[in-house]
ZADO-1210 file (C-alpha; in nm, 4 decimals, padded with zeros to 6 digits):
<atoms>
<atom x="-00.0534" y="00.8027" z="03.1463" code="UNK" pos="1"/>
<atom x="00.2466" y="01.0332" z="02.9869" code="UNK" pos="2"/>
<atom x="00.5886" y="00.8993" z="02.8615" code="UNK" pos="3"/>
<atom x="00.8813" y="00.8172" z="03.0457" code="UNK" pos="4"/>
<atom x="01.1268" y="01.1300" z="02.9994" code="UNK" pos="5"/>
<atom x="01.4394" y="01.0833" z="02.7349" code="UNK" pos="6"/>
<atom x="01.7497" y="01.0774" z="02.8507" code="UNK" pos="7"/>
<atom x="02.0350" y="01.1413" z="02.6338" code="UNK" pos="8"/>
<atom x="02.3182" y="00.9606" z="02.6457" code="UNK" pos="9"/>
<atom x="02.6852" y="00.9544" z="02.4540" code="UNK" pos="10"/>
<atom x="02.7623" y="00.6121" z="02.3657" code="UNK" pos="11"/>
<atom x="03.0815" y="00.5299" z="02.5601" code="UNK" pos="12"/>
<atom x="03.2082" y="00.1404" z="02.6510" code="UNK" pos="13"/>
<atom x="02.9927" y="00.0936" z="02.9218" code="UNK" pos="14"/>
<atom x="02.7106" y="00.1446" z="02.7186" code="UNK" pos="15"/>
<atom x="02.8072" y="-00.1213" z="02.4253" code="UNK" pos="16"/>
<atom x="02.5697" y="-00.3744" z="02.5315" code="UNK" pos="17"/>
<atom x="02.3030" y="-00.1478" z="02.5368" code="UNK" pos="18"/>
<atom x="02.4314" y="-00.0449" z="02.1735" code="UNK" pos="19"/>
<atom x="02.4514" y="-00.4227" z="02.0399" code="UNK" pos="20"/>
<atom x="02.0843" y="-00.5160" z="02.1962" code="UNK" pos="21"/>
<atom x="01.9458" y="-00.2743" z="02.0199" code="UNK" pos="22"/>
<atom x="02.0858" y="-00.3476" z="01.6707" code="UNK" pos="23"/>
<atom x="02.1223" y="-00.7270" z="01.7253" code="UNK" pos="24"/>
<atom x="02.0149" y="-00.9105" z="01.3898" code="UNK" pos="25"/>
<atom x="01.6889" y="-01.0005" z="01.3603" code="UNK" pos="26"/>
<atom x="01.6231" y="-00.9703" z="01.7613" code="UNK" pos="27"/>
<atom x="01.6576" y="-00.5741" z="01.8633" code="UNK" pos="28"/>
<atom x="01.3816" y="-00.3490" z="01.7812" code="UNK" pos="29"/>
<atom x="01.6315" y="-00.0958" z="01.5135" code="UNK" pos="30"/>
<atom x="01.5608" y="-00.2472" z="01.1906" code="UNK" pos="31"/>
<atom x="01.2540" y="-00.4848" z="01.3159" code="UNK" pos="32"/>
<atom x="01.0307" y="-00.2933" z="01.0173" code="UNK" pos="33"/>
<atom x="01.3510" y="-00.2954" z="00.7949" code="UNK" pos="34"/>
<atom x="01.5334" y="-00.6399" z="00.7867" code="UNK" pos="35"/>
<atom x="01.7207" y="-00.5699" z="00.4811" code="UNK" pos="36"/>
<atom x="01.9095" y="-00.2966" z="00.6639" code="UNK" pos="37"/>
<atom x="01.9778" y="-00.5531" z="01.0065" code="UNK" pos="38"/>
<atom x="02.2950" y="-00.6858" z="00.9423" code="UNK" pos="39"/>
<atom x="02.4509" y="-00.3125" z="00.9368" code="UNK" pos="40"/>
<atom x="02.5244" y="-00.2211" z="01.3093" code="UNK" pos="41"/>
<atom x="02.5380" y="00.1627" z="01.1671" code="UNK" pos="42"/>
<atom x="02.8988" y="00.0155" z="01.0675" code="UNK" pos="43"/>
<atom x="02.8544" y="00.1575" z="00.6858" code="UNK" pos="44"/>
<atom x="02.9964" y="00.5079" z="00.7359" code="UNK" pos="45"/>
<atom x="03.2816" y="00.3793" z="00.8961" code="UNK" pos="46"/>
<atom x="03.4059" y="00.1711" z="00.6408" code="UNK" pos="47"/>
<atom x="03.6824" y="00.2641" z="00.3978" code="UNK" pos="48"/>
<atom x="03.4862" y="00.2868" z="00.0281" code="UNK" pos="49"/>
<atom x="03.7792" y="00.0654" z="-00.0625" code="UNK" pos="50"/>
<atom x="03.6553" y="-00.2292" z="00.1239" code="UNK" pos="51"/>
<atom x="03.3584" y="-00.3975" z="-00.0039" code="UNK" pos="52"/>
<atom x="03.0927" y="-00.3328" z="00.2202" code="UNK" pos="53"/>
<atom x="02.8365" y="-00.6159" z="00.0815" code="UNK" pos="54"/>
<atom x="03.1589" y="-00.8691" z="00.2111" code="UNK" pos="55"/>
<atom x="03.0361" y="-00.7678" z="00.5350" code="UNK" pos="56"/>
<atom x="02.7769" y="-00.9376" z="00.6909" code="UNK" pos="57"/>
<atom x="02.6016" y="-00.9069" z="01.0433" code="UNK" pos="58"/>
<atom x="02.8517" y="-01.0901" z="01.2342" code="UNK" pos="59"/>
<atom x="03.1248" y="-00.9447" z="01.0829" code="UNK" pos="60"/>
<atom x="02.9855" y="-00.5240" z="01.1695" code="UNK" pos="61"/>
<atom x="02.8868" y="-00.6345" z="01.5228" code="UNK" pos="62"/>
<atom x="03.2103" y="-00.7584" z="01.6091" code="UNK" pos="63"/>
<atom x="03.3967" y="-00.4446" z="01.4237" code="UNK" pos="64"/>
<atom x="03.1559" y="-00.1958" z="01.6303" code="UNK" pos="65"/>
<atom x="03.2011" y="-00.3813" z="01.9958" code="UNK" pos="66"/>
<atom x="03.5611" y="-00.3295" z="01.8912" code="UNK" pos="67"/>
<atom x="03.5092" y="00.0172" z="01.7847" code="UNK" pos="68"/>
<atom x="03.3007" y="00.1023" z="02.1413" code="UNK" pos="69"/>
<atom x="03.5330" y="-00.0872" z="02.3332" code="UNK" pos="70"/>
<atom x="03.8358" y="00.1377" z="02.2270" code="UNK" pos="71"/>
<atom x="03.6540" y="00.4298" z="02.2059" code="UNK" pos="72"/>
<atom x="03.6826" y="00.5123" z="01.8637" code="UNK" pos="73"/>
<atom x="03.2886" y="00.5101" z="01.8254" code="UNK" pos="74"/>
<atom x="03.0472" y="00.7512" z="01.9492" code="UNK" pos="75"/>
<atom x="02.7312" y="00.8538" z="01.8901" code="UNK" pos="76"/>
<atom x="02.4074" y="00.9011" z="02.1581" code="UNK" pos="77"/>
<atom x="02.1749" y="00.6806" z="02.3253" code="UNK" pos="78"/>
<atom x="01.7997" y="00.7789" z="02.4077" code="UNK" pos="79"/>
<atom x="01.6872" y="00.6241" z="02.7179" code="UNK" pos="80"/>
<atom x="01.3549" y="00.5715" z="02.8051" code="UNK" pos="81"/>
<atom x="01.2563" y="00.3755" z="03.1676" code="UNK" pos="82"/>
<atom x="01.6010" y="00.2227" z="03.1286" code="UNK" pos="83"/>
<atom x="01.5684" y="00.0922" z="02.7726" code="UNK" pos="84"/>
<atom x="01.7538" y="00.2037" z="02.4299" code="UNK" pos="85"/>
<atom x="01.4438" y="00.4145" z="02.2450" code="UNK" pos="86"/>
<atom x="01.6718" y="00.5754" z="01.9280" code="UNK" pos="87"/>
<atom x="02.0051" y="00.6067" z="01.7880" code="UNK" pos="88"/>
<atom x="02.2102" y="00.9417" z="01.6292" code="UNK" pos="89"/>
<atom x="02.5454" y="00.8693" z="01.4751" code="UNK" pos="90"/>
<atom x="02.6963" y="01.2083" z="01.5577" code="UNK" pos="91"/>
<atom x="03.0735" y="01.2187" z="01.5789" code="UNK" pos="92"/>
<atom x="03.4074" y="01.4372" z="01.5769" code="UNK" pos="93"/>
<atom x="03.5465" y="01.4278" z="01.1818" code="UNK" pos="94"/>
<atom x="03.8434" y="01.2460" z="01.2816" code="UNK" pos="95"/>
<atom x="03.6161" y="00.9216" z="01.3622" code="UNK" pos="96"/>
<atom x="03.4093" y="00.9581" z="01.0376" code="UNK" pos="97"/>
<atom x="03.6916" y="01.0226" z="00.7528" code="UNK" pos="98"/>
<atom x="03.4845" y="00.8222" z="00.5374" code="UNK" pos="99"/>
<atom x="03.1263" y="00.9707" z="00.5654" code="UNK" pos="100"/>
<atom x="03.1157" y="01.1888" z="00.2850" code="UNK" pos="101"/>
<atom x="03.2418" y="00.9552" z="00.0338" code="UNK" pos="102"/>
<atom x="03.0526" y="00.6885" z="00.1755" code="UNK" pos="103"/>
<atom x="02.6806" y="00.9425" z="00.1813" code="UNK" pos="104"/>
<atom x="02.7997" y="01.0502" z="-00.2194" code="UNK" pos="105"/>
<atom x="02.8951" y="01.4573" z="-00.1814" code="UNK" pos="106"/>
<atom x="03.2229" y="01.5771" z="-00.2833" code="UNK" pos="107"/>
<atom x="03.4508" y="01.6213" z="00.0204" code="UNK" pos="108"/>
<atom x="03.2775" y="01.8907" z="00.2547" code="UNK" pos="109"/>
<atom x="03.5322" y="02.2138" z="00.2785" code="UNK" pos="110"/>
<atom x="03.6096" y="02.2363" z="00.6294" code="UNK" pos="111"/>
<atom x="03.7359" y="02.6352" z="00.7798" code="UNK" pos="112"/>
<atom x="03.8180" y="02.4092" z="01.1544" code="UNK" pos="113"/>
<atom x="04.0512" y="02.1493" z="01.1801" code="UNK" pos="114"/>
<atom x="03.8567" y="01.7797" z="01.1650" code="UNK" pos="115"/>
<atom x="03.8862" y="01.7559" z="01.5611" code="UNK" pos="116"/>
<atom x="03.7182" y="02.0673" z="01.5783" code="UNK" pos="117"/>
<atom x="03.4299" y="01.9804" z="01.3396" code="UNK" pos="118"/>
<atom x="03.1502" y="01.6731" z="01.3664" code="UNK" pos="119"/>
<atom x="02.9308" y="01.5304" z="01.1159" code="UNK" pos="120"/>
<atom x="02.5652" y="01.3806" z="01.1699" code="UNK" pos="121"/>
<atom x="02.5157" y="01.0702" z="00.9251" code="UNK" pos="122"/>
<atom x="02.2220" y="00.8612" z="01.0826" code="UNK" pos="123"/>
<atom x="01.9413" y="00.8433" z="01.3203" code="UNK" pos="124"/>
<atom x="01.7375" y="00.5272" z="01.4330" code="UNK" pos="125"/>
<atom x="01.4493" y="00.4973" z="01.6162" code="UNK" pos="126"/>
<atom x="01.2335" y="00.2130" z="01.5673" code="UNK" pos="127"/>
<atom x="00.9004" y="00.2284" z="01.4339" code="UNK" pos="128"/>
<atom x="00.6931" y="00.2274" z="01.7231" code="UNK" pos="129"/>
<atom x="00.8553" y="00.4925" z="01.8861" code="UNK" pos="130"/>
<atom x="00.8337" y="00.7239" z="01.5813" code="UNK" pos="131"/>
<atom x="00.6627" y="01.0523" z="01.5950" code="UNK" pos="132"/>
<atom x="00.7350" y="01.0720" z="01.9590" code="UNK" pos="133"/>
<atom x="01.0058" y="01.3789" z="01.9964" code="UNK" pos="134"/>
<atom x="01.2955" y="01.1086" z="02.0018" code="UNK" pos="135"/>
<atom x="01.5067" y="01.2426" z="01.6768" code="UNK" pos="136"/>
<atom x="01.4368" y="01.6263" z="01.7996" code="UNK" pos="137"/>
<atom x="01.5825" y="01.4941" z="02.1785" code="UNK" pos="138"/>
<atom x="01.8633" y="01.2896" z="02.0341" code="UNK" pos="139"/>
<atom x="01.9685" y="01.5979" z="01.8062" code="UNK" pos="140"/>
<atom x="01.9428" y="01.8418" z="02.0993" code="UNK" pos="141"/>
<atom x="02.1447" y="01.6994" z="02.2734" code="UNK" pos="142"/>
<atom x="02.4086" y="01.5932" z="02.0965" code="UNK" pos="143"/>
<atom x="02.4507" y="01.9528" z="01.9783" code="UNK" pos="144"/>
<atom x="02.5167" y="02.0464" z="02.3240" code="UNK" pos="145"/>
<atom x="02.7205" y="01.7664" z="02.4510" code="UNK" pos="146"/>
<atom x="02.9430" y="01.8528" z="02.0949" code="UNK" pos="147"/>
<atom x="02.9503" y="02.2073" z="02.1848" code="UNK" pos="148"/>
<atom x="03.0724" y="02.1329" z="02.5578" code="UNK" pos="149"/>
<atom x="03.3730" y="01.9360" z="02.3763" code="UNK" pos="150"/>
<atom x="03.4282" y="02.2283" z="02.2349" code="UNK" pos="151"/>
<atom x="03.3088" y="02.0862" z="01.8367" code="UNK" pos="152"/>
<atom x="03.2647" y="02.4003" z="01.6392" code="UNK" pos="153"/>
<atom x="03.0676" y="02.3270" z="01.3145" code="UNK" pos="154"/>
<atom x="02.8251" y="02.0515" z="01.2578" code="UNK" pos="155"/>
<atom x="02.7325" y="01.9267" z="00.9303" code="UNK" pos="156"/>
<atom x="02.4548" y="01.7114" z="00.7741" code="UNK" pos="157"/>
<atom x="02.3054" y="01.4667" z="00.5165" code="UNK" pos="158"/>
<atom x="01.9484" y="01.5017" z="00.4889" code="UNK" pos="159"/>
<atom x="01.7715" y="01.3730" z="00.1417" code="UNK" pos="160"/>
<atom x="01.6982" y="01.6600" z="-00.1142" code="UNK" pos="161"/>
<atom x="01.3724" y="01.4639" z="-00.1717" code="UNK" pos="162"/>
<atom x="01.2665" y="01.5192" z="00.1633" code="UNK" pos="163"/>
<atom x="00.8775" y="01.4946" z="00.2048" code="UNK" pos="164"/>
<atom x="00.7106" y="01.4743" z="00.4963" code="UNK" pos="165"/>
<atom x="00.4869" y="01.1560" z="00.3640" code="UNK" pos="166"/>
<atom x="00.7961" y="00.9504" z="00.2940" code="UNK" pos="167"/>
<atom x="00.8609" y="00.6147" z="00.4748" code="UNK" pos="168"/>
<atom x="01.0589" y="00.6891" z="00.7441" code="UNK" pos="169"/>
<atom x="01.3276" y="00.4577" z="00.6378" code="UNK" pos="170"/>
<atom x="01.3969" y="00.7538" z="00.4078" code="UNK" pos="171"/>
<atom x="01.4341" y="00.9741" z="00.6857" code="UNK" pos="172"/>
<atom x="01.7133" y="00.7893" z="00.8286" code="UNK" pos="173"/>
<atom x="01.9173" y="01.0602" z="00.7937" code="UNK" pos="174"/>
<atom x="01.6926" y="01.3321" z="00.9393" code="UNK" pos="175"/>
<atom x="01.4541" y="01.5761" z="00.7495" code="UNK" pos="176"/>
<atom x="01.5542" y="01.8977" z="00.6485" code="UNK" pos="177"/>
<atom x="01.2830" y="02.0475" z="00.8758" code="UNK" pos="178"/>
<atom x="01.4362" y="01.8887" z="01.1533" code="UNK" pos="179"/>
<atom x="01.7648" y="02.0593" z="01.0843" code="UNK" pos="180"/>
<atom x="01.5574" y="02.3940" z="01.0144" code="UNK" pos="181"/>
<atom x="01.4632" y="02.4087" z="01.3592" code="UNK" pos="182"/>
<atom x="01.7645" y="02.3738" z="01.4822" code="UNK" pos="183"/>
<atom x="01.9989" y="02.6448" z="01.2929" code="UNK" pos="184"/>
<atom x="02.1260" y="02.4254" z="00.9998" code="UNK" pos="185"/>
<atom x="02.1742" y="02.6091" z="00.7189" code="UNK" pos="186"/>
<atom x="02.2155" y="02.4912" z="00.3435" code="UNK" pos="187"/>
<atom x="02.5631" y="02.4880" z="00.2149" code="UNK" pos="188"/>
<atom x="02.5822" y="02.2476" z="-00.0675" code="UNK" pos="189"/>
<atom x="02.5520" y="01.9191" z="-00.2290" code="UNK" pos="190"/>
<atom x="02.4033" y="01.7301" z="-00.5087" code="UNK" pos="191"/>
<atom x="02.0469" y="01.6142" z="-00.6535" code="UNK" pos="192"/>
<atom x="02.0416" y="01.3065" z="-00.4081" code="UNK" pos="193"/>
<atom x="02.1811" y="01.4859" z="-00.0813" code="UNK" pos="194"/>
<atom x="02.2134" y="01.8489" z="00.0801" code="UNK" pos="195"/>
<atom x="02.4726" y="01.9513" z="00.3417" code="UNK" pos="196"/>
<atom x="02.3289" y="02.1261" z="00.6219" code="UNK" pos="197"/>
<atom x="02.5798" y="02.2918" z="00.8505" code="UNK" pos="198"/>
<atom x="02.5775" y="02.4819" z="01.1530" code="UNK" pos="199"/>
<atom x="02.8202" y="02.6843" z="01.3755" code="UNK" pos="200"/>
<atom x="02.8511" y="02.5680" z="01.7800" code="UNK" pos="201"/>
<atom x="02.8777" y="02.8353" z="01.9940" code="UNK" pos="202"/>
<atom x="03.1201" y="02.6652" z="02.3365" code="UNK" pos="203"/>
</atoms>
């Protein structure tokens, strides 16, 4: 028997308790093959480098992210499957992820559009049993589209410069270069740890 379809969904406050189930510590499926990375809530990119982010513990992000979806200043998108969360892509305007580049290690990322008019791509989660399934290709899809609707003009990301296709997919959380590829990314920049991938929306 075939798959549910994917649906794609932007995260929006009617959708944070879908969000929180499936990062809860310890009980949602995100991190279930990753514990040490469980108490994050994909919190970490928000987070002024001036705070100390090993302060924060679980309890602490979830409560900064319901507060975050609640007032709309997080977004990101949601893939569905028969009603449950499946995956995860933290894809956002600039002006709601000042801190990404700092906090991912590349210089700051020259921008030709004003922040509002750019987005930036920093993580995907899907969790391990639901790898390999078209979920990060789905998620990525369509939150290029939904950006472009908004009228977002450039999209940048992070993938690893060691970026082999054997590596454990916790190193992947950022999506593979291929991945990026596929879609029109091309390279612009960055360092020995991380490339910047960037590509142009048409509305």
């Amino acid at each position: 028997m075939s798959a549910a379809p994917l649906a794609i969904e932007r995260l929006t406050p009617s959708r944070r308790d879908d969000y929180l189930r499936f990062f809860d510590h310890e009980r949602g499926p995100a991190f279930r093959d990753n514990p040490d990375w469980a108490r994050c809530y994909c919190h970490y990119h928000q987070v002024s480098p001036a705070l100390d982010w090993e302060a924060l513990d679980a309890d602490a992000n979830r409560v900064a992210m319901a507060a975050r979806i609640d007032s709309a200043e997080m977004e990101g998108y949601l893939a569905y499957r028969a009603g449950e969360v499946v995956g995860w892509l933290n894809a956002q305007p600039r002006n709601r992820l000042r801190h990404c580049d700092a906090r991912i290690g590349v210089d700051g990322v020259a921008l030709p559009v004003s922040e509002h008019e750019a987005a930036a791509i920093v993580c995907f989660v899907v969790p391990a049993h639901e790898r390999r399934g078209g979920i990060a290709r789905a998620l990525l899809a369509g939150a290029l589209a939904d950006l472009a609707r908004r009228g977002i003009r450039i999209v940048d990301a992070y993938p690893r410069n060691a970026d082999t296709s054997d590596a454990p997919g916790r190193d992947h959380y950022r999506g593979p270069r291929a991945l990026f590829a596929a879609h029109g990314f091309a390279d612009i920049g960055g360092n020995e740890r991380v490339r910047v991938l960037r590509k142009r929306l048409t509305p």
